[in-house]
Every structure is written in C-alpha cells, then in structure tokens.
C-alpha positions as CSV (number, residue, x, y, z in Angstrom):
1,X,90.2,98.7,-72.1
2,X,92.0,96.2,-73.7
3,X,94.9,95.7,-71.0
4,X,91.8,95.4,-68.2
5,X,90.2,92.7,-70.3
6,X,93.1,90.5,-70.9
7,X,93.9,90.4,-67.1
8,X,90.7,89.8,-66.5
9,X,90.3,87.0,-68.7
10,X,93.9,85.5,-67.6
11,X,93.2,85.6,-64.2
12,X,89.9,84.2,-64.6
13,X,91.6,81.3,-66.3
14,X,94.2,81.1,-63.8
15,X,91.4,80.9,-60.9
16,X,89.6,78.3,-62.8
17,X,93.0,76.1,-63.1
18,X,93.4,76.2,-59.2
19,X,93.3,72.7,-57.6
20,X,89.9,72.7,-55.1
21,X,90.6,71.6,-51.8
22,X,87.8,71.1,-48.7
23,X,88.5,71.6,-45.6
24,X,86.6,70.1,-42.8
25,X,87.0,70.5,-38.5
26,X,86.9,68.0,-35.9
27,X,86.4,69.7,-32.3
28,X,87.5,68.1,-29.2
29,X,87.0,69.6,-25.8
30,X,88.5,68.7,-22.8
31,X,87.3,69.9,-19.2
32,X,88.2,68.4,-15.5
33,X,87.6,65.1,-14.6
34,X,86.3,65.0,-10.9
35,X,88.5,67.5,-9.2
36,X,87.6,71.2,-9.1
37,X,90.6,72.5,-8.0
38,X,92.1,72.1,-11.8
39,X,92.9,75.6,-13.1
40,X,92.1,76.6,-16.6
41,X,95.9,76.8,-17.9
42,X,96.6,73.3,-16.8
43,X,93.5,71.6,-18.7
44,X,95.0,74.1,-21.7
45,X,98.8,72.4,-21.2
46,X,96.9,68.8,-20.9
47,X,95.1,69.7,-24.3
48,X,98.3,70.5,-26.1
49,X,99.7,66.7,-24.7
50,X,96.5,65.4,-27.1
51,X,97.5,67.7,-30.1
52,X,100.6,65.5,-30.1
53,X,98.2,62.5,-30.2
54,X,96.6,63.8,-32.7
55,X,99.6,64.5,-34.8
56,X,101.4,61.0,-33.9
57,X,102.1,58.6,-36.5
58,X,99.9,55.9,-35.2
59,X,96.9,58.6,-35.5
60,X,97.7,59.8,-39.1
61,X,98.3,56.5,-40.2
62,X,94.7,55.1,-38.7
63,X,93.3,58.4,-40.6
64,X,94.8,57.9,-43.8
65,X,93.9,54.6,-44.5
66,X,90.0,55.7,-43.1
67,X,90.3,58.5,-45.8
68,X,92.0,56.4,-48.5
69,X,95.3,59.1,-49.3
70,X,98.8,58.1,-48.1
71,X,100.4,59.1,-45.2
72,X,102.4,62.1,-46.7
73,X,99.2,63.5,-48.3
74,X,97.5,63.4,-44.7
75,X,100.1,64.9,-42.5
76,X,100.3,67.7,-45.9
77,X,96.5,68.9,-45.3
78,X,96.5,68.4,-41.5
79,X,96.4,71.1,-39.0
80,X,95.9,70.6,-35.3
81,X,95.7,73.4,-32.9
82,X,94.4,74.5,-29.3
83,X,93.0,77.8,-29.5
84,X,94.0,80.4,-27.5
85,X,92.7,80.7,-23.7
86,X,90.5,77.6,-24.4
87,X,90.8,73.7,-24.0
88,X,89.4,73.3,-27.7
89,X,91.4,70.9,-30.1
90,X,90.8,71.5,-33.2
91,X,91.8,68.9,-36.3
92,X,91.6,70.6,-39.6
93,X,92.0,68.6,-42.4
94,X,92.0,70.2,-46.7
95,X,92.2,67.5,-49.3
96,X,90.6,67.3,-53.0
97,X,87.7,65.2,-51.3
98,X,85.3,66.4,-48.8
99,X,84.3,62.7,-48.0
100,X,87.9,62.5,-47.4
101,X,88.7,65.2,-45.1
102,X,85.8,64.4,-42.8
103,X,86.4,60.9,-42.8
104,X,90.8,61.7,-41.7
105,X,89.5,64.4,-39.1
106,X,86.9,62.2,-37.5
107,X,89.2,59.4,-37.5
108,X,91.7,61.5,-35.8
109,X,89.5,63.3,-32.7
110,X,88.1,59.2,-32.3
111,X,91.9,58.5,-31.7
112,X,92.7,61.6,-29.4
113,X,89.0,60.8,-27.5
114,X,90.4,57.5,-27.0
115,X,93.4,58.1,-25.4
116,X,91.8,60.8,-23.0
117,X,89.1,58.2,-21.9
118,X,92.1,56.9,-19.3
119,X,93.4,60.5,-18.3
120,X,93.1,61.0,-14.6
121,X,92.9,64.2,-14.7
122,X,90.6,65.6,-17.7
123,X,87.8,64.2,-19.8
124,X,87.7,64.9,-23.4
125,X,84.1,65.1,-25.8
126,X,84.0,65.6,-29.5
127,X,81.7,68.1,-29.3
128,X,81.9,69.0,-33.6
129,X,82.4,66.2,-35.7
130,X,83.9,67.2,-39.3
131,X,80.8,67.0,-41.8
132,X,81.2,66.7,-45.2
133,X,78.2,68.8,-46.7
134,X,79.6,71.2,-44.1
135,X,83.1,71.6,-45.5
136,X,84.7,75.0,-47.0
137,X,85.6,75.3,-50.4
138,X,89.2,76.6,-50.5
139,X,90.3,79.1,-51.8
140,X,87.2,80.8,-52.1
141,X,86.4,81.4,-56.3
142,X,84.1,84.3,-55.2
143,X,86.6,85.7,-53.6
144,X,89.2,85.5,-56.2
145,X,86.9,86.2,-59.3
146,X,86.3,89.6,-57.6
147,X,89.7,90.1,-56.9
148,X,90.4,89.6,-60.8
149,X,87.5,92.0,-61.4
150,X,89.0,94.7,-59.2
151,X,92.8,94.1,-61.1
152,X,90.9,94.2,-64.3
153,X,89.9,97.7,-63.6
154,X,93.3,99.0,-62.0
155,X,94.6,97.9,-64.6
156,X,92.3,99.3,-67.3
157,X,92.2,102.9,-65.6
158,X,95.7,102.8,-65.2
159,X,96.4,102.3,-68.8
160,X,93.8,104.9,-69.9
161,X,95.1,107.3,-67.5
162,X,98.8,106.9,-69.3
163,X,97.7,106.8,-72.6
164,X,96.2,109.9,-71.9
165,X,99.0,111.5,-70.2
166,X,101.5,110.7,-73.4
167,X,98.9,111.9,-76.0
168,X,98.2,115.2,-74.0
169,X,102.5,115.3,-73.9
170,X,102.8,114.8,-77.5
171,X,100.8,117.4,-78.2
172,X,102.2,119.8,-76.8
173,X,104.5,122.4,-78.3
174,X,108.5,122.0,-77.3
C-alpha cells in the first residue's frame, strides 16, 4: 500500500510541475472562385500553397509581435495543416497564454485571408477564429491525475501480490 501511495503522490507532484500550455485554432476555408469546373483536389493543392503563407516568415513574424513572444517561441507552438480530403487550413497555435495563442493564430489566418483575396482561382473565409475562453488546456490534468491513480494501483497490487508470493515461499518446507 505503501509503494501505490508514493507513486501516487510523485506523480501527482510531477503532473502539478508540468508547464500549462493553451492551444487555440484558426480555420480558413477556401472554395472556387467563379469557375465550377475547379475539382476538389486542386482547391486542396491551392490550400497547401497558403499553409506555406501561413508558415512564412513575414506571417510568423506579424503574429509574434501581435502575441508579444519572439519569433522562435511562435514557430515552437505553431502547427498548420490542411486536413485530409478537405480545403480547411487549420492554424494551431500552444503557448503559456491563451490571450496569446488566439491573438498569433488570428493574426496568422488575417495574413493567409489576405493573400487569397487576389487568387484567381479560389476564395478563402475564416470561417473559426481562435477564441481565447475557447482554448484547450494541454495536457489535460484530468487526464493525467487518473492515469497516476490507475499506476498507483498497478503498482500497489503488484507489490501486495509479491509480497505475498515470497511470504507464502518462505514458508514453505525445503
């Protein structure tokens, strides 16, 4: 019992000592402009051209000094992506600040927005803007403080289980 409390109370510790990051979303969509004819994979290929907008240096830059964290912080907690089979950017941003995050991702879809206002063939929207009260707490202490829980009690009835097995041993006749 013991063993299963002092895990638990080290890894409750050790959960409590983790830094707390938020991370927010910024969700552009882009669809055709004007011509019909414009299949699905191609408005997927342009949306990939305006992940590497958002990822340039003039957009990080613009973002970190909206966010107030250096350059090399940004590009750290910044993840862009196109999901799969859809035209959807998404800018994720994780930093110590939810005001922060938002502020960096919202900064950054303005940028990409801005730049597909003059494409020809595609029109982007932000159609979620990162919000701030909205943001997820990583990682998840819930999560983690029941993962503790659950090694607390391997841990416990795994030591009772071998303590059991050597006194039953040692007393037993040679």
């Amino acid at each position: 019992m013991l063993a299963g409390l002092l895990v638990l109370a080290g890894g409750l510790v050790v959960i409590e000592q983790l830094p707390t990051r938020y991370s927010t979303t910024s969700t552009i969509s882009f669809a055709p402009r004007s011509q019909p004819n414009v299949s699905a994979d191609v408005i997927e290929l342009v949306a990939n051209k305006y992940a590497v907008v958002a990822a340039s240096t003039t957009s990080v830059a613009s973002a970190a000094a909206a966010a107030s964290v250096t350059r090399a912080e940004l590009r750290d907690a910044l993840s862009i992506s196109v999901e799969a089979n859809t035209a959807n950017l998404d800018i994720a941003v994780s930093l110590a600040n939810a005001r922060e995050a938002a502020a960096a991702a919202n900064t950054i879809a303005d940028a990409v927005n801005r730049a597909a206002a003059d494409d020809q063939l595609i029109a982007g929207e932000i159609t979620a803007r990162a919000d701030p009260v909205s943001a997820q707490l990583q990682p998840s202490r819930s999560l983690l403080r029941v993962i503790a829980v659950a090694a607390a009690l391997l841990v416990a009835g795994w030591v009772s289980f071998a303590a059991r097995q050597i006194s039953r041993r040692a007393g037993r006749p040679q």
